[in-house]
Structure formats: structure tokens, C-alpha cells
N, C-alpha and C positions, 0 to 999 in steps of 0.2 A: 504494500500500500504506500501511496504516497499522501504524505501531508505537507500539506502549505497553511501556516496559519494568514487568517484573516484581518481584515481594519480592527474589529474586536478582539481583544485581549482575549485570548484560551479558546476560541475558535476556531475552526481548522477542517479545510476543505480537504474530502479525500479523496483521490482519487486512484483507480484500482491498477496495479503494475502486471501490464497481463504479457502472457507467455503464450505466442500464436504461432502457429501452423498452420497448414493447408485443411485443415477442420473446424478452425476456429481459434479460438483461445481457450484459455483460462487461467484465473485471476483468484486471488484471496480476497474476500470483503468482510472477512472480520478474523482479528486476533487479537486475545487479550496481551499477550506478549507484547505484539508491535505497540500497542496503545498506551498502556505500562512506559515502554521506553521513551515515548514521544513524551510523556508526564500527565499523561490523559488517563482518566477515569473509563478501566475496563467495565466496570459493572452492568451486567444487562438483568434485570428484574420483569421486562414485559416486552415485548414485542406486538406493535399496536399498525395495523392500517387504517386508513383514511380515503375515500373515494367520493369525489366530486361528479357530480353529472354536467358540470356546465363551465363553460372556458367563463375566467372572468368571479368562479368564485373566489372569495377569500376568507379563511381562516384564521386568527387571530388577533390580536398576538397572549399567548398563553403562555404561565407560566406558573411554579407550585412554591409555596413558602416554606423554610423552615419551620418542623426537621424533617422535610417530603421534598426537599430542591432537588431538582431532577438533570439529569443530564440524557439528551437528547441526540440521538444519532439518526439522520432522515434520510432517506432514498426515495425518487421517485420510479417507480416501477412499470407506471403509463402513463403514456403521455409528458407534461412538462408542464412547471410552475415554477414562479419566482418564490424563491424560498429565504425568509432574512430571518438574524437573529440582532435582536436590541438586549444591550446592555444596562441592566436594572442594577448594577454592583455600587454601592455609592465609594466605594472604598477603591476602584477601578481606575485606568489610568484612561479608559474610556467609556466611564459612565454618560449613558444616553445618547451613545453611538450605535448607529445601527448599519449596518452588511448584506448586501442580498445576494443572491447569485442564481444562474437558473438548472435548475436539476432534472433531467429529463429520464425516460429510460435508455436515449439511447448514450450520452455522455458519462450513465452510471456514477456518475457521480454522485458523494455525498454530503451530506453537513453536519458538522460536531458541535451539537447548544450547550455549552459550560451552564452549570449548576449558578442559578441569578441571571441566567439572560432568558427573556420573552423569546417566543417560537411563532411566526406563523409563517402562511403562503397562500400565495394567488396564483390559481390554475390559468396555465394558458392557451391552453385548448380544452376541446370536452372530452368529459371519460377520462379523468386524469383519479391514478392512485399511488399513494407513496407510502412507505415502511417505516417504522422508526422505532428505533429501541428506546428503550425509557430506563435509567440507572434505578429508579425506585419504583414501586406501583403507586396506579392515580392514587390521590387522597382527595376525595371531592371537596373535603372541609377545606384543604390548602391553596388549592387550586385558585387562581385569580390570573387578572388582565390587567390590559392599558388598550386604550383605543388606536385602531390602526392607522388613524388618521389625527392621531392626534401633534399638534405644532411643535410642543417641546419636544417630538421627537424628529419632525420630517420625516419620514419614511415614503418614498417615490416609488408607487407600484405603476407596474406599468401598464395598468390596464383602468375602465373603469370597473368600480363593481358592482357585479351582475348579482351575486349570490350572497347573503349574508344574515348569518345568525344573530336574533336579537340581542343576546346577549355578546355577543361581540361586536358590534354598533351600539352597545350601549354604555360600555367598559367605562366608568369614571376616568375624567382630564385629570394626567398629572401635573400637580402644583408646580410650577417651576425651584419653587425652595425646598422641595423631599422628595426623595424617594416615594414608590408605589410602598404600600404594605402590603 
């Protein structure tokens, strides 16, 4: 695997080091070892998909609080979305930076959400589905947002949106002097 960290601090785009032949390839897309060395949090506790019916939905931005902070590893497996991760860490050398990048099934490419960064994405086509490991199981009590659209963060998606849960259009503006709780 290869990683390249991202504008956010403990973020890191990965991308799979594959060994091809006249069949194909093949490629390693998860080691705790490799992830370990890199100074990343191997832990997988759930493996969750997500599938959207409609180019232009958007999903978040979610995130879980302490002692449920989660660390997040995403794949999109159909199709293609813009996938960012915003930095909620006030203690960060990039608090309230945000990252996007687009993950498709054919780029296989992945994203690594450090434990304090918000997660979401915007589908950009239809029938789009993505994988993601999760370092701890949901905690529904923990679980909270920030608005995708919200100013203190800027966040530029690049679509309008088509699709969205009320509850994520509805995610409280963060204050510009605190952190989300």
C-alpha cells in the first residue's frame, strides 16, 4: 500500500501497490502491519457500506465523541464520490481544515479519517456504494455532526445537492470560538 498523507494532519490517502500481469493484478488493501508502521490506527471493529441511489447525494459530515472517536477507512466500490475529511481536533495544527478527494471504484483508492475528524461525501454519479471500516462500533448516543455547508468551514462540493438527510441539513453552525461537542 501506498500512503501519502493529506492537507489534514493524520490523514492519508491510500492507494493500493499492485503487482500485474497479463490476468490482471493484484494488490493488498488492508494490513495491520503496514498501518502500524505508517503510525496509523490498525483497529477495525465494523465494516459498514453505504449506497446512494442518486448522483449529487451527500452525506454528512459525521463524526463520534469520546470514548467512541472513531477512525475511519473509506472505499468507494461503485461508482464515484467526493469524499472529504474536516478536522474537528482543536488541539490540531489544522483545526477546521478540510480535504477532499475523489474515490471511485475504478482509482481504488482510499481515505484514512483520524479519530476527531468529521467524515462525509457526495456521490457523483448514480448507484454509487462505498466500504468503510470503522476503529470502534457506532455509538448512537456519541454520534454527532456539523453542517456540510457550513462557512467556518468552507467545504466546496462539487456538485449541487440532490439528496439529503434531514438530519444532516440540519446539523447545528459551529461557533466560530469552539469546537463542535
Amino acid at each position: 500500500m501506498i500512503f501519502t498523507e493529506t492537507d489534514v494532519a493524520g490523514s492519508f490517502v491510500i492507494d493500493l501497490e499492485r503487482r500485474g500481469d497479463e490476468r490482471g493484478f493484484f494488490a493488498r488493501s488492508w494490513c495491520a502491519a503496514e498501518f502500524e508502521a505508517v503510525g496509523l490506527n490498525p483497529e477495525v471493529a465494523q465494516i459498514n457500506v453505504g449506497y446512494s441511489q442518486k448522483k449529487g447525494t451527500l452525506r454528512g459530515m459525521h463524526y463520534q465523541h469520546a470514548p467512541y472517536g472513531e477512525v475511519k477507512i473509506v472505499r468507494c466500490t461503485r461508482g464515484a464520490v467526493f469524499d472529504v475529511v474536516l478536522d474537528l481536533r482543536p488541539e490540531s495544527a489544522t483545526h477546521r481544515r478540510w480535504w477532499g478527494t475523489e474515490l471511485t471504484a475504478e482509482n481504488r483508492r482510499m481515505l484514512y479519517v483520524p479519530e476527531g475528524c468529521a467524515h462525509g461525501y457526495q456521490t457523483l454519479e448514480d448507484d454509487c456504494e462505498i466500504t468503510y471500516l470503522a476503529s470502534v462500533p457506532f455509538a448512537p448516543d456519541h454520534a454527532r455532526g456539523v453542517r456540510y455547508d457550513d462557512p467556518a468551514f468552507g467545504i466546496l462540493w462539487p456538485l449541487a445537492v440532490s439528496v439529503i438527510s434531514d438530519q444532516d441539513r440540519t446539523w447545528p453552525l459551529c461557533p466560530p470560538w469552539a469546537p463542535p461537542a
